[in-house]
C-alpha positions as CSV (number, residue, x, y, z in Angstrom):
1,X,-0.2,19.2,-16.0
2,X,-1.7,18.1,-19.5
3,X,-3.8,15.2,-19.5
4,X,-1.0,12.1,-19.5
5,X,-4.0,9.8,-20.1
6,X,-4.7,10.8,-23.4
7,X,-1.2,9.5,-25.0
8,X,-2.7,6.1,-23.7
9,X,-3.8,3.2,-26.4
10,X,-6.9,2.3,-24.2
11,X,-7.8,-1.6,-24.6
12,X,-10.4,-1.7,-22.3
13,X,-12.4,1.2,-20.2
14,X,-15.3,3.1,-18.4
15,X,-17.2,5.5,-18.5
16,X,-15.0,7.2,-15.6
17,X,-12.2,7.0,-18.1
18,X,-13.8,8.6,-20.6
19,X,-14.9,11.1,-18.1
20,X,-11.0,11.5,-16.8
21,X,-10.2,11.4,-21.3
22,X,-11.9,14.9,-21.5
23,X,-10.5,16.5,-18.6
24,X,-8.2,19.2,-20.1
25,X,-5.7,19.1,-16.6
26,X,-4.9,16.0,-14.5
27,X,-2.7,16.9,-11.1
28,X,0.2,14.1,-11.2
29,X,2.0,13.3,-8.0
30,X,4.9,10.6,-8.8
31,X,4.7,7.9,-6.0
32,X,7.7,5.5,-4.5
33,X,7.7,2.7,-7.4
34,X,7.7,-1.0,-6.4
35,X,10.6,-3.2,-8.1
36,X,7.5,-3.9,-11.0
37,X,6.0,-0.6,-12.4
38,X,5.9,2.8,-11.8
39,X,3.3,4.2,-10.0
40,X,1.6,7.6,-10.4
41,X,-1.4,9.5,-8.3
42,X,-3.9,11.1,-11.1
43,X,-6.1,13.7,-9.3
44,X,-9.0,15.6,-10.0
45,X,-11.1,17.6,-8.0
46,X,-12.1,15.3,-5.2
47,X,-11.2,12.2,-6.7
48,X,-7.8,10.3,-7.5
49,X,-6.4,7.0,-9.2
50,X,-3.7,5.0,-9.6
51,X,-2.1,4.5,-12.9
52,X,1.1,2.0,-13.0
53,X,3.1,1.3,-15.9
54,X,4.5,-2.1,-16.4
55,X,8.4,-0.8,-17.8
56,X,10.3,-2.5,-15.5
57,X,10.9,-6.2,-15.7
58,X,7.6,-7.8,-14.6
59,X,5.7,-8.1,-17.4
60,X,2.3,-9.6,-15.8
61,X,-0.9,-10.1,-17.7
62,X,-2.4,-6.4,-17.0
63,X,-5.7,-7.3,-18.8
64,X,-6.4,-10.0,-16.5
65,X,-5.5,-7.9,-13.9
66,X,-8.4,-5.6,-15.2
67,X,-10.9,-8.2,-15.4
68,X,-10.0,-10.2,-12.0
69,X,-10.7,-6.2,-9.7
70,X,-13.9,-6.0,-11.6
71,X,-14.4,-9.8,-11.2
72,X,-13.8,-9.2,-7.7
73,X,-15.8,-6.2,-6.7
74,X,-18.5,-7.9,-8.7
75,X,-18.6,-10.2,-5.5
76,X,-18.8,-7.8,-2.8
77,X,-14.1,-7.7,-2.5
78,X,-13.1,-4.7,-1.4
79,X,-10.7,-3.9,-4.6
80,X,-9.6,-0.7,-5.8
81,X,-11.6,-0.6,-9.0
82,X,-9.9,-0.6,-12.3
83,X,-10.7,1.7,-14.4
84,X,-8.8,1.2,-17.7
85,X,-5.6,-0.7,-18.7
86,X,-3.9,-0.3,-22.2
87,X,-0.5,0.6,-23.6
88,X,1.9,3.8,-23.5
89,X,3.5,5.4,-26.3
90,X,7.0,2.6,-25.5
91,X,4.3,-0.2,-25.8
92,X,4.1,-1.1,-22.2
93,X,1.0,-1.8,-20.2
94,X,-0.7,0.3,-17.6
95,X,-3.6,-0.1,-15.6
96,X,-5.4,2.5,-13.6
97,X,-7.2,2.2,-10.3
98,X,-9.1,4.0,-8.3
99,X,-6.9,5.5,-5.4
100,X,-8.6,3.7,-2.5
101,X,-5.7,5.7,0.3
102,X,-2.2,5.7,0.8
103,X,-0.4,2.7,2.0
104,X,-0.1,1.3,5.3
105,X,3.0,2.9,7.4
106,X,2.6,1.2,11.4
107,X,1.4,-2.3,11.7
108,X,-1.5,-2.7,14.4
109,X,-3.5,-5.3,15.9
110,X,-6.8,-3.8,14.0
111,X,-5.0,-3.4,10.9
112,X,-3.8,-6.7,10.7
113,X,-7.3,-7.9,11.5
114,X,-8.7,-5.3,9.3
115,X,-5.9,-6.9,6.2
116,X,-6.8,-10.6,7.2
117,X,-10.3,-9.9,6.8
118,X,-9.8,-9.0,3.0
119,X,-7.6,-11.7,2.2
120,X,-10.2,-14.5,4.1
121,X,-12.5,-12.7,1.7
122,X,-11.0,-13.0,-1.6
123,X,-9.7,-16.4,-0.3
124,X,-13.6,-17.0,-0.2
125,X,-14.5,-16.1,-3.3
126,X,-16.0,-19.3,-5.6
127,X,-13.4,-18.8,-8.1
128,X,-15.5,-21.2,-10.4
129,X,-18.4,-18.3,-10.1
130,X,-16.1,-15.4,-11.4
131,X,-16.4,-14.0,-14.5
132,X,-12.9,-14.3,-15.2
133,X,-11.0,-17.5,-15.7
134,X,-8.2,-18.3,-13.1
135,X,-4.4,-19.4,-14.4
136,X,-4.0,-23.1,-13.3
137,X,-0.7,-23.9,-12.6
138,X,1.4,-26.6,-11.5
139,X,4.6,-26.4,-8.5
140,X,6.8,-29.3,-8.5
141,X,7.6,-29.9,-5.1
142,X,10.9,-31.5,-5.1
143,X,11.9,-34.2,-2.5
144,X,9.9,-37.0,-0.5
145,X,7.3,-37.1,1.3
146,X,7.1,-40.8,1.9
147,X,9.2,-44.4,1.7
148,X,6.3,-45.1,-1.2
149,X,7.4,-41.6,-3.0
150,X,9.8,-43.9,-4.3
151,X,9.7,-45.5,-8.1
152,X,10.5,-49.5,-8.9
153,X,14.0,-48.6,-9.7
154,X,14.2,-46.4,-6.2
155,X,14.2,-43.3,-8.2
156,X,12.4,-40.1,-6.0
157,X,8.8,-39.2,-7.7
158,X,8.1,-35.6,-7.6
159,X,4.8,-34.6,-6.3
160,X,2.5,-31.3,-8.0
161,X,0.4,-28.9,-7.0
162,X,-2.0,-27.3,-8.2
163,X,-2.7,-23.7,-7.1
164,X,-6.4,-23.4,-8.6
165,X,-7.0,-26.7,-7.5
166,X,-5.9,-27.3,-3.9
167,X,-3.8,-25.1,-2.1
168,X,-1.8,-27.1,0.8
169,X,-2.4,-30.8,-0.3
170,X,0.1,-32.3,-3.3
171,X,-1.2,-34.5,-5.8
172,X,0.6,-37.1,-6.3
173,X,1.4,-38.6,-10.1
């Protein structure tokens, strides 16, 4: 198949892309879409990547998702590398990714371990070190926690919290 990467408006890329750019044939292998993008396998030789197209409803911030995996495997995280992340020819974004293996199929003790020991690592990452600013934002946790939750006039106050900030205590107002 023709090189699909070259109808791309590239933002933001590497030299891999570049690389991938002057390839004159790509092997494309559709894979099972999520409910946000669509996802396609982009071979060469003995490497592959993972391009996904945001045309579906979700609408995330793709060039932060760019900058947070190289943020990431800046610290050691084991993250598919991106690549490059633009816009297609319908003005939607896409990212592409390293293809770091197919996903997992059966559940087992050493591949739950294996998964919890990426997640405690990420977890463990001094966000305030990356080179990439984190979102903050604020849940309003609706209900009581307390008697004193409770205004003058007996009125329920809401308590926040902040995701960058703390993760399981609320602060209250």
């Amino acid at each position: 198949m023709e090189n699909l990467l070259r109808a791309i408006d590239w933002k933001k890329n590497t030299a891999k892309l570049k690389d991938l750019l002057e390839q004159t044939e790509l092997n494309v292998e559709y894979l099972n879409q999520g409910n946000e993008a669509e996802v396609v396998k982009v071979s060469i030789l003995r490497e592959s990547f993972v391009l996904k197209s945001w045309n579906l409803e979700s609408r995330p911030n793709v060039e932060f998702q760019y900058l947070l995996l190289n943020a990431l495997a800046q610290f050691g995280v084991p993250v598919s590398n991106a690549v490059g992340w633009g816009t297609n020819h319908e003005g939607y974004s896409v990212l592409l990714t390293t293809y770091d293996g197919p996903p997992v199929l059966t559940v087992s003790e050493a591949a739950v371990t294996k998964f919890a020991a990426i997640l405690v690592d990420i977890h463990c990452t001094p966000y305030n070190k990356l080179a990439v600013t984190l979102p903050s934002y604020e849940f309003i946790i609706l209900g009581e926690k307390t008697p004193s939750s409770r205004n003058e006039k007996g009125v329920s106050k809401m308590n926040r919290l902040r995701t960058r900030d703390s993760f399981s205590y609320p602060l209250s107002e």
